[in-house]
C-alpha positions in Angstrom: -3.6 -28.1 5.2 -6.9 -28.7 3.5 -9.6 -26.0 4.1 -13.2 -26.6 4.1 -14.3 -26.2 0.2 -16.5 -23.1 0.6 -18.0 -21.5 -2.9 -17.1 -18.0 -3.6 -20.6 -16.5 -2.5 -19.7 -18.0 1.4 -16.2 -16.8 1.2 -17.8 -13.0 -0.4 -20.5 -13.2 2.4 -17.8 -13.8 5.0 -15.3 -11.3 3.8 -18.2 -8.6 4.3 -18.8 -10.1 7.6 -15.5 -9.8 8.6 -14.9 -6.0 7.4 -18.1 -4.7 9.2 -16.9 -6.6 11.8 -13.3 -4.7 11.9 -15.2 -0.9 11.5 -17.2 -2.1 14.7 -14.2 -2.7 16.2 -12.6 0.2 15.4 -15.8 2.3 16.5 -16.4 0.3 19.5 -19.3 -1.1 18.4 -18.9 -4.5 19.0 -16.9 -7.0 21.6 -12.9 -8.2 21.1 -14.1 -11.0 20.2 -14.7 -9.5 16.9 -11.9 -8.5 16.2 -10.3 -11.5 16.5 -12.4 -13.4 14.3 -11.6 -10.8 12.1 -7.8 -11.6 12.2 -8.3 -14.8 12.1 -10.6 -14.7 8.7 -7.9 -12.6 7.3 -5.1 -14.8 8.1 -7.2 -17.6 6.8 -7.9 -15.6 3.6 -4.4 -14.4 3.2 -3.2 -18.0 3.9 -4.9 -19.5 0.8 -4.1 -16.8 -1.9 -2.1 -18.5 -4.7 1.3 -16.2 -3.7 1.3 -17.8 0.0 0.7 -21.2 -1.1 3.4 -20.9 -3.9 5.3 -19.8 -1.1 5.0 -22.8 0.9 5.8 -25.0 -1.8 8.8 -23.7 -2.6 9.9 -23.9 0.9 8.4 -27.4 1.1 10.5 -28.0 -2.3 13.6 -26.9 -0.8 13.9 -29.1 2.4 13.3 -32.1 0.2 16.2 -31.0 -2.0 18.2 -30.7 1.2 17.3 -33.8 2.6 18.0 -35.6 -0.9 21.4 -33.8 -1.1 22.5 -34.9 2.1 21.1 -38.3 1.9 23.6 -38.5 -0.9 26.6 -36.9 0.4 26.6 -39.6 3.3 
């Protein structure tokens, strides 16, 4: 899954966003729907850091080796 190709000072700007929006959460300062956004920027963040995606490729590399090992076992 492609994401949209932000530059670092969006992604920094966002980031800040999305901690003051988690202390207003936490202090009641601002709406649930905050907080959400918040997890959801987090997931999103967490979700493209080179350990996750490494992740996924391996996983991804696996089920073709599978599939390719019992393709040839039939």
């Amino acid at each position: 899954m492609e994401m949209l190709n932000m530059d670092d000072s969006t992604k920094h700007l966002l980031d800040l966003a999305s901690i003051f929006t988690a202390v207003g959460t936490l202090l009641t300062w601002l709406p649930h729907l905050a907080a959400i956004f918040t997890i959801l920027w987090t997931g999103i963040r967490i979700y493209e850091t080179k350990t996750i995606q490494k992740m996924i490729a391996n996983r991804k590399a696996k089920k073709h080796k599978k599939a390719i090992n019992d393709a040839r076992s039939k």
